[in-house]
C-alpha positions in Angstrom: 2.6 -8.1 -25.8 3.6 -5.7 -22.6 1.1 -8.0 -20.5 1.7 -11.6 -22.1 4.7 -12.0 -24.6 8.0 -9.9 -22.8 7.4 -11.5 -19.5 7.2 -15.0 -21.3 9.7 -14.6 -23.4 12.2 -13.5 -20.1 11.2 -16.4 -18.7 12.4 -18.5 -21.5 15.1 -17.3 -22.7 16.2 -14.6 -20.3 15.6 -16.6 -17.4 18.8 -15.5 -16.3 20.5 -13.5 -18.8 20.3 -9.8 -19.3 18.0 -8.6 -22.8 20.0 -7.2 -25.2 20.8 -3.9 -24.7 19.2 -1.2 -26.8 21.9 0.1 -28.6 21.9 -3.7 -30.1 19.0 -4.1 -31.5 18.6 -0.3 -32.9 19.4 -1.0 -36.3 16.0 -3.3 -36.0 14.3 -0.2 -35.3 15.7 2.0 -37.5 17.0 4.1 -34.5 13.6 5.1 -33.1 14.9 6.8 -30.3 11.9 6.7 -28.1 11.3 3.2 -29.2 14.7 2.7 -27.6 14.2 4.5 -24.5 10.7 2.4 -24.0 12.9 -0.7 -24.1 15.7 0.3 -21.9 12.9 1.0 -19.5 11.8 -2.8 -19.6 15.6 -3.8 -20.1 16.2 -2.2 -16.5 13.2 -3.3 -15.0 14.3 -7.3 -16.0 18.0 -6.9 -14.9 17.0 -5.7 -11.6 14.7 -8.8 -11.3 17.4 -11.2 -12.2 20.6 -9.8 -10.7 22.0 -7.0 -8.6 22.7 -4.1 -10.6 26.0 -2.7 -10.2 26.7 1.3 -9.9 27.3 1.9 -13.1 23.7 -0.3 -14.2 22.5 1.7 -11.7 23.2 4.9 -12.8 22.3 3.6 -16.8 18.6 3.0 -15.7 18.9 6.2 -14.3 19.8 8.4 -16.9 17.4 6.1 -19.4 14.7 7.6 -17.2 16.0 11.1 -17.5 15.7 10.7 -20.9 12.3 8.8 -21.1 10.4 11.6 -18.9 12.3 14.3 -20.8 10.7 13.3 -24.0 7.3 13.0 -22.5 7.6 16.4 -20.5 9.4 18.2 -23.6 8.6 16.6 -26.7 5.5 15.5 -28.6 4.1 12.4 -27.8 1.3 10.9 -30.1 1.3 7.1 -29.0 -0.7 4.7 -26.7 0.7 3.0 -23.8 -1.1 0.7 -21.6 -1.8 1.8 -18.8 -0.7 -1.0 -16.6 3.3 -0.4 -18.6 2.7 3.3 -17.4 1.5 2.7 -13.8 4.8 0.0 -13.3 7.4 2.7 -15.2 6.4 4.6 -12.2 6.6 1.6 -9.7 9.9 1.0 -10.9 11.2 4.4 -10.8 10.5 4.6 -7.2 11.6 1.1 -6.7 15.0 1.5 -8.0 15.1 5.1 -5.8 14.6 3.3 -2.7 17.1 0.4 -4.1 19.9 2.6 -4.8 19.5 4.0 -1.2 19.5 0.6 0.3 23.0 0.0 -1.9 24.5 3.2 -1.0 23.7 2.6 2.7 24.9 -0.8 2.7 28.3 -1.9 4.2 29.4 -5.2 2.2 30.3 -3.3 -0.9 33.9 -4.0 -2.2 36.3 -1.0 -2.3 36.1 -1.3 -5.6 32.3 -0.8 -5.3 32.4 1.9 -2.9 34.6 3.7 -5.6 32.2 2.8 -8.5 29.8 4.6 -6.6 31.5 7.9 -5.7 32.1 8.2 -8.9 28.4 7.7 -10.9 27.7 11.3 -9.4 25.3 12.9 -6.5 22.1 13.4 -8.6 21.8 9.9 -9.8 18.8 8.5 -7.7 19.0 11.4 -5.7 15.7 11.9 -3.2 15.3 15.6 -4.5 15.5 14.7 -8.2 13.5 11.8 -8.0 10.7 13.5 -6.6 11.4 16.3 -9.3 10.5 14.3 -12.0 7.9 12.8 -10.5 5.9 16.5 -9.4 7.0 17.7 -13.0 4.7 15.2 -14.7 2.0 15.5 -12.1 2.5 19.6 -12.8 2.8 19.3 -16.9 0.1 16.7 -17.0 -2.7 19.1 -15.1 -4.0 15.8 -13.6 -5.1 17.5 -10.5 -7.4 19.8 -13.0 -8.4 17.0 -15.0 -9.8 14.9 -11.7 -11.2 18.3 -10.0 -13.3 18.3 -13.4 -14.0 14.7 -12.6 -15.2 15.0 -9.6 -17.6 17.7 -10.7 -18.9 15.9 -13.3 -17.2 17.7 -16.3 -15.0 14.7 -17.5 -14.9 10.8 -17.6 -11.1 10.0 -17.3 -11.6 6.7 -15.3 -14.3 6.0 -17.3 -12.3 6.2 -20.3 -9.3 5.0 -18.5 -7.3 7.8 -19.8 -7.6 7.1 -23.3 -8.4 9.1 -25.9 -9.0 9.3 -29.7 -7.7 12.8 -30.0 -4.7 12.5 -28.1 -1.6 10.3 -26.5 -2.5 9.2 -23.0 0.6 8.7 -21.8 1.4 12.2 -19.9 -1.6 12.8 -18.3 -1.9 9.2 -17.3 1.9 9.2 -16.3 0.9 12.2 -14.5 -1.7 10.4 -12.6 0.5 7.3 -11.2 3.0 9.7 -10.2 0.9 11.2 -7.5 0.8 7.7 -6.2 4.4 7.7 -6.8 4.9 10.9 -4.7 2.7 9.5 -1.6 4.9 6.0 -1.7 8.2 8.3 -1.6 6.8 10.2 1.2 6.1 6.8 3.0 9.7 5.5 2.7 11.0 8.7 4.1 8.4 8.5 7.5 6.3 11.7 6.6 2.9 9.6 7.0 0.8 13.1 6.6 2.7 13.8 4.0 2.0 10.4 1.8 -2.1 10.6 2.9 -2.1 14.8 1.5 0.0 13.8 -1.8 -3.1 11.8 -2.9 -6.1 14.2 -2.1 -6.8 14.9 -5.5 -7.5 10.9 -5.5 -10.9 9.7 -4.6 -9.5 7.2 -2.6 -13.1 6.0 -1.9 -14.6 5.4 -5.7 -13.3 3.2 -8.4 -10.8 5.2 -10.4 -7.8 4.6 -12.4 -6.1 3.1 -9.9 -8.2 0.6 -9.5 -8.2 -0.3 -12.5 -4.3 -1.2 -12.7 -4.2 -4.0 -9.7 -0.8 -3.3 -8.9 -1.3 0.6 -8.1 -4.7 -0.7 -6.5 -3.1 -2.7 -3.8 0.0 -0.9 -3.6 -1.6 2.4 -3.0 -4.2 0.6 -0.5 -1.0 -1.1 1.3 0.9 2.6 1.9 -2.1 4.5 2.4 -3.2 1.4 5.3 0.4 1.5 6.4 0.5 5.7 6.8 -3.2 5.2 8.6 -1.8 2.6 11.1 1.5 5.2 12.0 -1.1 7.7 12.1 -2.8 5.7 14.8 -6.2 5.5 12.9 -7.1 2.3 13.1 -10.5 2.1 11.7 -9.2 3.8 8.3 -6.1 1.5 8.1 -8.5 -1.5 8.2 -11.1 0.1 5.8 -8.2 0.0 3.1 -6.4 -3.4 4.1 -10.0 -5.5 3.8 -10.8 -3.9 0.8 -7.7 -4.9 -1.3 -7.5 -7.8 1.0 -10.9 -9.4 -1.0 -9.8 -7.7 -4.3 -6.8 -10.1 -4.2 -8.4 -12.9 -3.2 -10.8 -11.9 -6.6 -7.4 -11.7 -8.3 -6.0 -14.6 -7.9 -9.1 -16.5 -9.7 -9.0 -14.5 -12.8 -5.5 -12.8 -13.4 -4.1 -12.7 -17.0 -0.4 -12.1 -15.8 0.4 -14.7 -13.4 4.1 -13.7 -13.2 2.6 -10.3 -11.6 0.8 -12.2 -8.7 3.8 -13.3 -6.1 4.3 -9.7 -5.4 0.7 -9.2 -5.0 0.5 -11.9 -2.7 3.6 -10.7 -0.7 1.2 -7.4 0.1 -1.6 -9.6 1.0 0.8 -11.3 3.6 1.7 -8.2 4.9 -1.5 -6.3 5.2 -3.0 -9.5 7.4 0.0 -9.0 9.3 -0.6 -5.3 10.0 -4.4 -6.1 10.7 -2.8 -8.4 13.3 -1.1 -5.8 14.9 -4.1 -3.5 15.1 -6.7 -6.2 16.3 -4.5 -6.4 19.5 -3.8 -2.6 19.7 -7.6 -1.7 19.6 -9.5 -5.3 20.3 -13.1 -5.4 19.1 -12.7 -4.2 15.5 -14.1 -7.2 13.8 -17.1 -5.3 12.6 -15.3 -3.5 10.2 -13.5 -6.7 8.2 -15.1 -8.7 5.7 -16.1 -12.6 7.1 -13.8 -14.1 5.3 -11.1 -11.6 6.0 -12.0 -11.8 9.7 -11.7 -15.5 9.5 -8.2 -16.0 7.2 -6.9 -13.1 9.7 -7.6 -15.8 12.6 -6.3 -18.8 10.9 -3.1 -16.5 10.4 -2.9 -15.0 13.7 -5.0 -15.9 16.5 -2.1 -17.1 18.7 0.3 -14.0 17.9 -2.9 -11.1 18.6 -3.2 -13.0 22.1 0.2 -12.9 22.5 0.3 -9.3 22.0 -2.7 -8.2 23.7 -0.7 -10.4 27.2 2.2 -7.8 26.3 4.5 -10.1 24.7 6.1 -6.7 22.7 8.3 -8.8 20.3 5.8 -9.8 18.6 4.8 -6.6 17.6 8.3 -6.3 17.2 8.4 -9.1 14.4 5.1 -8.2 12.8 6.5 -4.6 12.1 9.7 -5.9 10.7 8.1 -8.2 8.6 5.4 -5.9 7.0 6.7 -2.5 7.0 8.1 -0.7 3.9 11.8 -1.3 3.1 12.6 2.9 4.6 14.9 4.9 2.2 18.5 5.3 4.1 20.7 3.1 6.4 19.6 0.9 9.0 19.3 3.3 11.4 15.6 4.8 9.2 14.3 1.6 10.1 15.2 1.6 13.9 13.5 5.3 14.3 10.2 4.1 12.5 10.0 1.0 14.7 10.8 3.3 18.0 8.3 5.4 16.7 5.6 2.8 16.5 6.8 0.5 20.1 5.8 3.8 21.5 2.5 3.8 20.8 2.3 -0.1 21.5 3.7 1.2 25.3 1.1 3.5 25.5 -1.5 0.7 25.0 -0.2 -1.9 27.0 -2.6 -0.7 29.9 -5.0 -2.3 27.7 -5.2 -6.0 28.0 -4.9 -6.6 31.7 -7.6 -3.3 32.4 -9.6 -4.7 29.3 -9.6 -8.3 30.6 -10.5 -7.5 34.5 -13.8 -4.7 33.2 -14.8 -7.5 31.2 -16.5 -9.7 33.9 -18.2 -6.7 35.6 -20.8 -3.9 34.5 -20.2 -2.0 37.8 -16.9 -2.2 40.4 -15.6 -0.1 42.8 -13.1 1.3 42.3 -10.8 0.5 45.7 -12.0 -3.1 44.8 -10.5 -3.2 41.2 -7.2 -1.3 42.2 -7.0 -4.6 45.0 -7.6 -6.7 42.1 -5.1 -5.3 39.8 -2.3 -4.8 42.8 -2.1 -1.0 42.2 -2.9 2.4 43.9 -6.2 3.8 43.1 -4.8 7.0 42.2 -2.6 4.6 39.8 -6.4 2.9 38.2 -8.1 6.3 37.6 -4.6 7.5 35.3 -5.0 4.0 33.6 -8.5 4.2 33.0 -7.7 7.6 31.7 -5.2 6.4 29.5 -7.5 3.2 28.7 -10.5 5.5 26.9 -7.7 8.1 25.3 -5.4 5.5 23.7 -9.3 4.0 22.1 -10.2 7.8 20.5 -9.1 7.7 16.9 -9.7 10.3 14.5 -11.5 8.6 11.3 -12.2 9.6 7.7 -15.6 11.6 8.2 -15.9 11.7 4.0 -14.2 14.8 3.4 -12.0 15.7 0.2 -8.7 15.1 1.7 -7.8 11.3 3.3 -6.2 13.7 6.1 -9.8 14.7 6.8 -11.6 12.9 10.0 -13.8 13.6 13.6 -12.3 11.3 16.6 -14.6 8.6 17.3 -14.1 5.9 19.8 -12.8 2.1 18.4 -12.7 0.3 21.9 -15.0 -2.5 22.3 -15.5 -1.6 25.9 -15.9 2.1 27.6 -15.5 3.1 31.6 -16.2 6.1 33.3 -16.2 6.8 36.8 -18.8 8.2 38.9 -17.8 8.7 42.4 -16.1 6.0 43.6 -17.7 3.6 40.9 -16.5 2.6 38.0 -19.0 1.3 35.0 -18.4 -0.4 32.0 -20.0 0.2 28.9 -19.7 -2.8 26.3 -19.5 -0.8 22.6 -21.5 -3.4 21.0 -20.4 -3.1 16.8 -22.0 -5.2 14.5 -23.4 -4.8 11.3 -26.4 -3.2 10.3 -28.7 -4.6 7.8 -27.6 -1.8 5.6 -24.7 -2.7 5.8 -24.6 -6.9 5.1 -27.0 -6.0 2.1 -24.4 -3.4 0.7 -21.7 -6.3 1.2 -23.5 -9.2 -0.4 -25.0 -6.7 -3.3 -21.0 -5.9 -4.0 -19.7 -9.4 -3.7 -22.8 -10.1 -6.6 -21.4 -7.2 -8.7 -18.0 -8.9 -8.9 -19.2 -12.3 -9.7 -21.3 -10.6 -12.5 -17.7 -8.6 -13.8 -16.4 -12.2 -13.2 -18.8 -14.4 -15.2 -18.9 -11.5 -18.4 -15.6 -11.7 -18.6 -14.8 -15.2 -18.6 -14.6 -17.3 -21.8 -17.5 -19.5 -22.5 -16.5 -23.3 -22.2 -16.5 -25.0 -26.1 -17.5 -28.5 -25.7 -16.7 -30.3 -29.0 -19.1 -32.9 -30.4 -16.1 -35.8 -30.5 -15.8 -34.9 -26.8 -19.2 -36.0 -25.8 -19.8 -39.4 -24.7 -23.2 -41.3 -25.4 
């Protein structure tokens, strides 16, 4: 009913109206308390979705969630919940953290709003007490135990999804999404080290249990691409864009909960437009995408990637705005992550015009190149300096945390000078056979999933024409 029935029946008869609260239909329930605060949860969750909650809505979801997590942290829970309700209790939570900051911050609230608000109290949605809640159930879960035994071999918790006979699954699976939680937090506050550290005791590199929810799958590959990209390592940020990039596209053949797709979609917009921005920051990276990635990537963007590789900065500019996380605080979080990240697009724009001229030769001089670009050779040996640091990236080298990497270089073209020559090196990257049989071997593995799980097509005998 969580996946199918409550979104359908919202849609027809809630379209948009508020639920019923839960203190009306209690006496339906006979008062189940925890059945009540399950319920609120969703009853939040759909008013936010069709209306803007006002402070004192706000600080009702709020204290429904105080109450939720203190029963699971404090009480004794002995249900089931699937895990796709638990993973999006936790989505929401931060959700409505980051759009209670966005409210607070705002300046076309009323008077009468502004008052509303001073008066709901400092804790409610409060950073500190958000991320609280969210370390208490990673701590009273002992998830990071449970996937340390995982890793060694000990335990099958993806496997089994984080169900069990013997016990509830909801804490320890709680526990689980709120590490992802934690990392998205850290993201919407700028501390891009921070979000990559929160989710070492993750295997971000095997199937798990968030990829088995595809909300947390894409979301997670979304702020972990996005922290790679501030980072400035590129080649990680694409690893995790193309893969959730094709496990959309699988998606959107086979979903059971349509109404859950737009937003998935919205993600897959952005992450193309974040692979835009790095194919013109370090050109040559096509290696690393899937083909039809590569290609959808330049249907979308061709013309704006050659417009930022000529320098044309407000593209970048645009592609930022568009794609990046909605930062917690006033407008003025957004402006310092975007100053943050035009000054690492500065520090590349030696790039394209260098990049274009060592293109036509394998060896120049360098007094001839320095005419050619209309610059001081002193000027050409800082940009060619500049041109091979800006291309050394630190990458993930397979270590246990995603923070964990050896600096490798992602340019498509390398010069060094010898003497008064320089020589260009073209980093030729394509893929191995290894690789394209690894590719098409996965691709076959999904369209196996794919075809078990599909429903076998009933011909009837009145349908059949002779």
């Amino acid at each position: 009913m969580y996946e199918r029935s409550f979104a359908a029946i919202g849609e027809r008869f809630f379209a948009k109206t508020a639920w019923p609260r839960a203190s009306a239909i209690a006496e339906y329930v006979d008062g189940d308390k925890v059945f009540c605060l399950l319920y609120g949860e969703m009853y939040y969750r759909h008013l936010y979705m069709t209306s803007t909650p006002n402070a004192e809505q706000r600080k009702g979801s709020w204290e429904n969630y105080c109450a939720l997590f203190g029963v699971i942290l404090h009480g004794d829970v002995n249900m089931q919940l699937p895990n796709v309700w638990l993973y999006e209790m936790i989505d929401e939570f931060v959700y409505q953290f980051q759009s209670f900051a966005q409210y607070k911050a705002s300046q076309k609230r009323t008077a009468e709003e502004k008052s509303a608000l001073d008066s709901i109290g400092a804790q409610v949605w409060d950073q500190t007490s958000v991320m609280n809640f969210l370390k208490a159930l990673v701590d009273k879960s002992d998830i990071k135990r449970t996937l340390e035994r995982e890793r060694a071999g000990e335990t099958t918790f993806a496997e089994n999804e984080g169900y069990s006979l013997e016990s509830s699954n909801v804490l320890r699976t709680l526990g689980y999404f709120a590490l992802i939680g934690i990392s998205r937090v850290h993201v919407l506050i700028g501390d891009y080290e921070g979000a990559l550290a929160s989710l070492d005791a993750i295997d971000l590199d095997k199937p798990g249990m968030f990829t088995k929810v595809s909300g947390a799958y894409v979301a997670t590959s979304y702020h972990v691409g996005f922290s790679y990209l501030m980072c400035k390592r590129y080649t990680d940020a694409i690893r995790h864009f193309n893969e959730s990039l094709q496990f959309i596209d699988r998606l959107k053949n086979g979903t059971t909960r349509p109404h859950a797709l737009p937003l998935l979609i919205k993600k897959q917009e952005q992450m193309y437009a974040l692979l835009a921005i790095i194919s013109a920051l370090v050109p040559g990276q096509q290696h690393l995408l899937d083909d039809t990635v590569a290609l959808i990537l330049h249907q979308k963007y061709s013309d704006k990637v050659s417009r930022m590789m000529n320098g044309e900065v407000n593209i970048y500019d645009e592609l930022f705005s568009y794609a990046c996380p909605k930062f917690i605080g006033s407008q003025e979080a957004y402006k310092t992550q975007l100053k943050a990240f035009l000054e690492v697009v500065a520090a590349h724009a030696v790039i394209p015009k260098l990049r274009s001229q060592l293109k036509m030769y394998a060896t120049i001089k360098v007094a001839k190149l320095a005419a050619l670009m209309e610059v001081s050779e002193s000027d050409l040996l800082a940009s060619l300096t500049a041109f091979n640091q800006v291309n050394v990236v630190k990458q993930w080298n397979g270590g246990a945390s995603a923070l964990d990497g050896d600096d490798v270089y992602c340019g498509d073209l390398r010069a060094t000078v010898e003497g008064n020559i320089i020589k260009v090196e073209e980093m030729k990257k394509r893929k191995s056979a290894k690789t394209f049989f690894e590719e098409t071997n996965k691709k076959l593995g999904f369209l196996l999933e794919d075809l078990a799980s599909a429903k076998p097509l009933i011909v009837k005998p009145s349908a059949i024409v002779s």
